[in-house]
N, C-alpha and C positions, 0 to 999 in steps of 0.2 A: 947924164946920171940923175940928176934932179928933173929930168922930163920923169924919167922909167920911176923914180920915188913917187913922184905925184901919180903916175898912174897906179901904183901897186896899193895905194893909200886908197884912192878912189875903188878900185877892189875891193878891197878888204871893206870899206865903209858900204858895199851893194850887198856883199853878202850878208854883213850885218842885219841889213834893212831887210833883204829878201827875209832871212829866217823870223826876225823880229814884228817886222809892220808889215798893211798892208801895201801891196806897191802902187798901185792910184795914187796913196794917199803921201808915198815917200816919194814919189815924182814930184808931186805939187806942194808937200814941206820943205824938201832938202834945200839946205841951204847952199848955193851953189856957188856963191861971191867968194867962198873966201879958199874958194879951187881952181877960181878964172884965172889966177896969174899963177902962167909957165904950164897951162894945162893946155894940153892937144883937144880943140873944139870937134867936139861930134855934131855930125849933119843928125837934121829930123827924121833922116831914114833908117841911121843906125838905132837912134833913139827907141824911134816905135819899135825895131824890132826885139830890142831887148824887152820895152813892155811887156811885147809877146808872149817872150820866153818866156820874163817871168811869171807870167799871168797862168800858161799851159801847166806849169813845172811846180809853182809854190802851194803848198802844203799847209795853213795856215794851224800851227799846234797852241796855238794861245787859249783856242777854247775848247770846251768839252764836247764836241760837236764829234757824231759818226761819219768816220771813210771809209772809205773802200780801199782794201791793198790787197798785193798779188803773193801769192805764196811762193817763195822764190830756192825755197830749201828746205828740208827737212831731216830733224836730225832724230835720233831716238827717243829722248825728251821735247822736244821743242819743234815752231814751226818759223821760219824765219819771213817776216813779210816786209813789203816793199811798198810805202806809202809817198814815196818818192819827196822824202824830206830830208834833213843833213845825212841820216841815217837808218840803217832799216832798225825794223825791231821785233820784236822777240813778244813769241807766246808759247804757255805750256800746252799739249796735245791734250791735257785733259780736259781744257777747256772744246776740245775737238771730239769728243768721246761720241757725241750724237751722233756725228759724220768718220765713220771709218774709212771713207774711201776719200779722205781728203788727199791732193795730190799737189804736184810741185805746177803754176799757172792759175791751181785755180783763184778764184775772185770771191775776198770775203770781209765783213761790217767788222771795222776793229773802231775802237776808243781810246784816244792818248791818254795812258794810265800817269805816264811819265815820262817828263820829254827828256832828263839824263839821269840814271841815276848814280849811285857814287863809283859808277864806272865807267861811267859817258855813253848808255844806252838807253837807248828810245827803248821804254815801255809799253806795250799797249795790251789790250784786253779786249777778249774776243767776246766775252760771256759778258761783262757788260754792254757792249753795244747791242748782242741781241736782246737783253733784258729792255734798252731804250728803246731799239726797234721794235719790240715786242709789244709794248707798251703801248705804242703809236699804232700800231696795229690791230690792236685789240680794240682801244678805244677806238678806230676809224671803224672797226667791223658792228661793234654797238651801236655808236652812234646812226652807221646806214644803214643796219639791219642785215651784213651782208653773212652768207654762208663761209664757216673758218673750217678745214681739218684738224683734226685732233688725234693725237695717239695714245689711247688707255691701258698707262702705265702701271696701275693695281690697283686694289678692289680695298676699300676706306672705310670705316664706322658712318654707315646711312648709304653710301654712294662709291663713286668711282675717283680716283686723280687721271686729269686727261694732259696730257700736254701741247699748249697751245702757243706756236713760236716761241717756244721755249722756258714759256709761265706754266707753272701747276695748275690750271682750274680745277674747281669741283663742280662733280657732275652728281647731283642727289639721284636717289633711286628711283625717286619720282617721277624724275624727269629723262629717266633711258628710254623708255618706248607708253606708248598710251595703253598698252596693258599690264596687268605688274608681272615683276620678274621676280623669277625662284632664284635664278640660276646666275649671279655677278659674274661668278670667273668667266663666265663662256664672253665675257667681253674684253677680257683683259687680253693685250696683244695685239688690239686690233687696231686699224684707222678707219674713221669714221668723221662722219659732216655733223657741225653742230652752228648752236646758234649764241651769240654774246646774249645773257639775257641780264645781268647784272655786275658791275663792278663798283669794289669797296676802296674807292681812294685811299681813306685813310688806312688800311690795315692792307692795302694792296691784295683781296682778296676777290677770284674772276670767278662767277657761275656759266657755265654752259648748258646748253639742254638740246638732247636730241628729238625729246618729244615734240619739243613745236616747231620742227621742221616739215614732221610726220601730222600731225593734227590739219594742218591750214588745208591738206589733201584729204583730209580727215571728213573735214567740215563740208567739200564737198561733194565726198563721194557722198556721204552721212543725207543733204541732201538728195538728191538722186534715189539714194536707196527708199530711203522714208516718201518720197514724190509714188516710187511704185508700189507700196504695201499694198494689199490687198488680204482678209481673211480667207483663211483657206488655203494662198499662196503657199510654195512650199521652198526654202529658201536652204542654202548651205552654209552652215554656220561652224566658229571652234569654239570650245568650251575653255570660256576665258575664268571662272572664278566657281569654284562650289560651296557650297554653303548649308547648313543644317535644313533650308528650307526649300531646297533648288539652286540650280544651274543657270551661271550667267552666260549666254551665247553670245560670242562675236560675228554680226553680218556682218562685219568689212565698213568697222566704225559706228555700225549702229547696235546697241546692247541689248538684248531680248533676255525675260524671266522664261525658265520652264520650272514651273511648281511640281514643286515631289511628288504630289498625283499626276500629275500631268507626262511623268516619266516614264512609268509602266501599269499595264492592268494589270501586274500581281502589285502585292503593297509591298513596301523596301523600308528599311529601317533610317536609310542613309542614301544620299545620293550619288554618291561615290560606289555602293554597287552596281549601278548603273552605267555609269560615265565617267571615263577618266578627262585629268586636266588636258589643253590642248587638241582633246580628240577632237576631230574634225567629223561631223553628222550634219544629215539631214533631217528640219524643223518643220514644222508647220508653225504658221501666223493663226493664233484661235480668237483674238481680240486685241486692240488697243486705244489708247484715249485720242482726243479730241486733235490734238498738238502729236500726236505721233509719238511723244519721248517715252510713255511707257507701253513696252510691246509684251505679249505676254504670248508665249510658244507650247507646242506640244510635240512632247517624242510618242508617243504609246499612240497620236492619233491615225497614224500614218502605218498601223497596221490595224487588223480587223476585230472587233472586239471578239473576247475571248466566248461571251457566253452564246454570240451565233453559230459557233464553230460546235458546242454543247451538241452530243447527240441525242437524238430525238429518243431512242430506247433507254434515256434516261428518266424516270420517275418514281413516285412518290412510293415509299417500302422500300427502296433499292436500298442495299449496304453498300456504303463506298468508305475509304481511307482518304487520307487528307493530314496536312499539316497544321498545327496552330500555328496563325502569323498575330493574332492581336487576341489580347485577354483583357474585358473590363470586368466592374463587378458584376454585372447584368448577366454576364456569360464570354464566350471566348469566341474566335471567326478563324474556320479552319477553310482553307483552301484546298479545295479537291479536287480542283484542275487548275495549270496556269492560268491565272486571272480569274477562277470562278469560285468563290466564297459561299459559303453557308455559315451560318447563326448557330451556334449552340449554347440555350439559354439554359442557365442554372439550372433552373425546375426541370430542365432536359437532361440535367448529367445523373440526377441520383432520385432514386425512390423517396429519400427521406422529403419529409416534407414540411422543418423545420427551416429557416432561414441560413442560408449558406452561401459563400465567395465560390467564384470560378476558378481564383486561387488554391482553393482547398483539392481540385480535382485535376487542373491541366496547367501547363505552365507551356510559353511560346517553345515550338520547336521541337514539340512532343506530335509523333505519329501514333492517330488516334484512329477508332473504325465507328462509325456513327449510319443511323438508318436515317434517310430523307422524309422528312417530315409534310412538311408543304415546298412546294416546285412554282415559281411566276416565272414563267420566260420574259414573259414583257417589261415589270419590272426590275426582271434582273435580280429576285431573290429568292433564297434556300432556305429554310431552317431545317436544323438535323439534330439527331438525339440520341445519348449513349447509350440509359435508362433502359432504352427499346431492347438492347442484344442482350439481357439478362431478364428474369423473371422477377415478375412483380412476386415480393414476397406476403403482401397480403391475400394472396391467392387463399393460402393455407393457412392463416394465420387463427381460425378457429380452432384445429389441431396445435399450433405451436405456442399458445399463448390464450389458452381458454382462464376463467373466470376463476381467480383462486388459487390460481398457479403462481410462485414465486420462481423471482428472475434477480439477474443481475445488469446491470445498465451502466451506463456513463453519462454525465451531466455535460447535456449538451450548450443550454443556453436557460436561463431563468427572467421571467418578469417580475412583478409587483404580487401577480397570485399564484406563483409556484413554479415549477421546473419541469423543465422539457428532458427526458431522460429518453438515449438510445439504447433501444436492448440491440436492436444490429440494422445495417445497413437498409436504410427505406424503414423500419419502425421505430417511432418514434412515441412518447406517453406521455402525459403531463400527472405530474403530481401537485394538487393543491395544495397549496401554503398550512393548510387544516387538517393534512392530509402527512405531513412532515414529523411533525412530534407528538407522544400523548400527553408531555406534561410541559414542555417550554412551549410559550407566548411567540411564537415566533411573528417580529414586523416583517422583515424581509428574506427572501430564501437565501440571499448570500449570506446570512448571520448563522443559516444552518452549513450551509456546503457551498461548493468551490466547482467554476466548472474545470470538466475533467474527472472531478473526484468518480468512482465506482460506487455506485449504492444500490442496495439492495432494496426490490418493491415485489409487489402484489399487483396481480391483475384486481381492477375491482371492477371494473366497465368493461367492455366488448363493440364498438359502431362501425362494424364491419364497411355496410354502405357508406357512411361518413367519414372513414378510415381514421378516427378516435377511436383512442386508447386511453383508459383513465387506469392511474395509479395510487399506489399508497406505499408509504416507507414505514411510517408506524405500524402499520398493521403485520409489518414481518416480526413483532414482539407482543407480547400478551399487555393489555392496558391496566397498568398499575392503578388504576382508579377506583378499578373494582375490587381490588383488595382496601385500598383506600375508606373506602366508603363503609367499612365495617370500625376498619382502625379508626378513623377519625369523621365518620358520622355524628350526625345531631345528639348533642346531650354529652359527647365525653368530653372529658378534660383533660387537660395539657398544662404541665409547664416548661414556659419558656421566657425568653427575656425581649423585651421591643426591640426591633431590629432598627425601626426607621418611621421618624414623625412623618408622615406625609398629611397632603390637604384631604381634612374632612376625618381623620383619624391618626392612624400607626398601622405598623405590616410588624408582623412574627414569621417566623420562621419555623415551620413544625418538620420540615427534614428537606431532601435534596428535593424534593419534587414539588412541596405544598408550604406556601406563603400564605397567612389567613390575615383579613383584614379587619382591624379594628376601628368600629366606628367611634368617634369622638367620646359621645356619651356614656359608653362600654367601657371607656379608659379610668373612670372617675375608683378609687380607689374607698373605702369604708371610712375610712377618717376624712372626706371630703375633695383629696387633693388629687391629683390625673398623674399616670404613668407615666415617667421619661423617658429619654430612648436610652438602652440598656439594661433598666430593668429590671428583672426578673419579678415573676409574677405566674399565678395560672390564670388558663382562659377555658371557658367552656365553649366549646362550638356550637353555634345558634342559629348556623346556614352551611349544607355541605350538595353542592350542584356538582356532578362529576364530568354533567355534559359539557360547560361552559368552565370547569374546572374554577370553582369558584366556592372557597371558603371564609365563614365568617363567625370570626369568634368574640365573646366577651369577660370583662374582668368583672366587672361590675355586678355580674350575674352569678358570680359566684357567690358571693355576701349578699346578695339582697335576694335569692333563693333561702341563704338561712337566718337571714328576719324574718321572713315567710313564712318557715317551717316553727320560730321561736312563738310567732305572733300566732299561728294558728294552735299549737300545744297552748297558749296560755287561752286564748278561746275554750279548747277542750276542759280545760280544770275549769275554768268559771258557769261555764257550763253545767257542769258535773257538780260544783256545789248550790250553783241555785236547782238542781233538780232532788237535791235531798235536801236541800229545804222547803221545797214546796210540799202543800198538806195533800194528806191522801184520803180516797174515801172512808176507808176506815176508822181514818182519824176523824173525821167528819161525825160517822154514825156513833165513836165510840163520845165523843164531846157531846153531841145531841141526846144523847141515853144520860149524858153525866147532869144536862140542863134539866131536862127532865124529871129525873131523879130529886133535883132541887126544887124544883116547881111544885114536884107534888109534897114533898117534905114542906115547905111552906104553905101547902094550902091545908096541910094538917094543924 
């Protein structure tokens, strides 16, 4: 009975060890002395082979370290495994959720979560051990560079989530494929080869990229291609990128420009009437640099130009139709065959022959009929002209607008000396500035009129040959000056009051038409002292010009006309009394008779 105790003791203390240490190291601790007595001696054979056992069998749960266990059951929640330690243990299937077809045998990475817990069950955790496997793996695939799979799980703000052994990386939009992507979802769902290109230890954060798996095949097709360029060449390219100014082609890694000219012989607004994204076409090579990296392509060269195709019974007089595709100031470019342009310059659209925009007459996308002007095949240009298919209206314009006839017109455009007035389409008349009003000073024609405004003029010129037209707007009313010229002609007088000191005198006001000027001197009033402004005062007019419309008056002339007239009557009476005091003959002969008389009475 005390043999079978000692052995049951010794039991119970292996299993101990087993679950607890390791067994190497409880062979060559265990204390054995104080079991030698009454214990049944084991030979060295049985020994080793329990090492064995326990070497094959134990399950070391002490550390956090990934095993492998067998899937031995499965219940509705749960999956039960087999680590082959005191006990099995237990995981939720949702840590199984990747794998639906998990089954009873299969072989899978668990981590002792908990070696009992308050029920005496082994713990373990599926989802952490692939997160440490993961881990190791990720870093191993960085570190060597190697290629990982990945499954793109949804579509992210910038990029994609891919899942990698069981890590979320990001995959930036950059870095899906080496030309950019419209279209995310169309990756979502998928597996696909990527490459570790970055991981964030502290924040446990993994980048993936599918691009530089694709580039490194990139870089030598990209060689290759560029080794054979040749001008001229004609290559097959897709339409990787468009842009207000042209079309990015993809050769097959290497990127070629086609300029928006270079896209068709008609002109296009956009390059996108031309070419959609991805189309797939064939390019021509028209030049590139030194280094190969900028290739510059043509689509329109690879068909024939438009204006060879031109037929020959095309020339100069012909009417043709045609669309406007471009309007500058100069004039507009109507296109009257695919690809063949002609010019229609301004001074071609209209008879008038004032200053005018192409705007004013054609606007793009207007079907116009125009006659050929000048034809260069060689250089490849037209001009055409609208003008032509209507009649010049100075034909007849001695009957429609002879000398003295009044008209009505519209103010076209005005300079510095007068206004450009239309009486109708192609005629055209200037009115001199001088020519504007009979009585206001006009400096600039805008201070009279407005263009647009309608005014009324007079033919007063005819230059048939010169195709001048002179006008008058004043002359469509009778010239108040010559009324003028009577009312306030040289020598009358006026009262009114100083309007306004200016240099060198004062201005009066004698009605809506006539301002007279007073010269400084003219101001000086009979008591000595000069007019203020306001005034009131007469003036006599001293200067009356109706050409130059130029009147001049005085005050001063009114009082020193009657000094004049004082100084000259008292002349006349002084006058008049030394002439009757002076002696007469009479008197002469009658005093001579009276001396006489005395003479001879004294010589008596």
């Amino acid at each position: 009975m005390a043999e079978e105790t000692t052995n049951k003791e010794v039991q119970e203390a292996a299993t101990e060890v087993v679950e607890k240490v390791n067994p190497e190291q409880f062979l060559e601790d265990f204390d054995w002395t104080k079991y030698e007595e009454g214990i049944e001696q084991v030979d060295d054979k049985k020994l080793q082979e329990f090492e064995k056992l326990v070497s094959e069998n134990f399950v070391d749960t002490s550390d956090e370290d990934v095993v492998e266990g067998t899937v031995i059951h499965l219940t509705d929640r749960e999956a039960i495994i087999d680590i082959n330690a005191k006990s099995e243990g237990v995981i939720s299937l949702n840590e199984f959720r990747y794998n639906p077809d998990l089954k009873v045998g299969d072989k899978v990475e668990v981590l002792i979560d908990t070696r009992e817990d308050k029920t005496g069950q082994l713990v373990l955790s599926h989802r952490k051990a692939r997160v440490i496997k993961a881990w190791d793996r990720v870093n191993e695939a960085h570190d060597k560079g190697e290629i990982v799979n990945g499954f793109v799980k949804c579509r992210t703000k910038g990029g994609m989530i891919v899942d990698v052994f069981g890590i979320e990386a990001f995959l930036p939009g950059s870095q899906i494929d080496v030309k950019p992507i419209r279209d995310y979802d169309q990756y979502v769902g998928k597996t696909m080869e990527f490459k570790v290109v970055k991981i964030n230890h502290e924040f446990k954060n993994v980048v993936v990229s599918h691009k530089a798996l694709i580039e490194a095949d990139l870089e030598e097709q990209k060689k290759e291609i560029i080794s054979q360029l040749e001008k001229g060449q004609v290559l097959e390219g897709v339409v990787k990128n468009i842009t207000s100014y042209g079309v990015f082609i993809d050769l097959g890694g290497v990127d070629g420009l086609i300029h928006i000219t270079d896209l068709s012989w008609s002109r296009i607004n956009h390059p996108n009437e031309v070419v959609d994204l991805d189309q797939k076409l064939n390019v021509v090579i028209l030049d590139f640099d030194d280094n190969k990296s900028r290739i510059q392509l043509g689509l329109k060269q690879l068909q024939a130009h438009p204006w060879d195709a031109l037929g020959e019974e095309v020339k100069v007089g012909d009417k043709v139709k045609g669309k406007v595709v471009v309007i500058a100031d100069y004039g507009a470019f109507v296109e009257v065959a695919e690809g063949v342009e002609g010019l229609i310059h301004v001074s071609e659209m209209s008879w008038s022959t004032h200053l005018r925009s192409a705007q004013d007459f054609v606007k793009v996308g207007d079907e116009v009929d125009a006659e050929i002007l000048t034809l260069d095949r060689e250089a490849r240009k037209m001009s055409l002209g609208i003008k032509q298919l209507s009649q010049d209206p100075w034909t007849d314009i001695t009957a429609k607008y002879p000398v003295g006839s009044k008209h009505k017109g519209i103010v076209r455009n005005y300079t510095n000396f007068g206004v450009f007035v239309e009486l109708e389409e192609g005629i055209d008349g200037l009115i001199y500035i001088s020519d504007l009003s009979w009585t206001k000073k006009v400096k600039h024609p805008s201070e009279f009129v407005n263009i647009g405004d309608k005014l009324e003029v007079v033919v007063l010129e005819l230059d048939v040959e010169g195709r001048k037209l002179s006008l008058g707007h004043k002359q469509t009313t009778e010239n108040p000056w010559d009324k003028y010229a009577t009312e306030f002609g040289e020598g009358t007088v006026h009262k009114a009051a100083v309007t306004e000191i200016v240099d060198k005198g004062a201005t009066v006001v004698l009605n809506d038409d006539i301002t007279a000027f007073i010269p400084s001197r003219h101001l000086e009033k009979e008591d000595g002292n000069k007019l203020k402004k306001g005034e009131e005062a007469e003036f006599k007019v001293i200067e009356f010009n109706k050409d130059f419309k130029r009147v001049v008056a005085s005050h001063t002339a009114i009082f020193r006309e009657e000094e004049a007239r004082n100084v000259k009557a008292q002349a006349r009476r002084q006058s008049k009394a030394a002439e009757e005091a002076k002696p007469t003959l009479g008197d002469a002969n009658e005093k001579l008779a009276a001396l006489k008389k005395q003479m001879e009475e004294g010589a008596k």
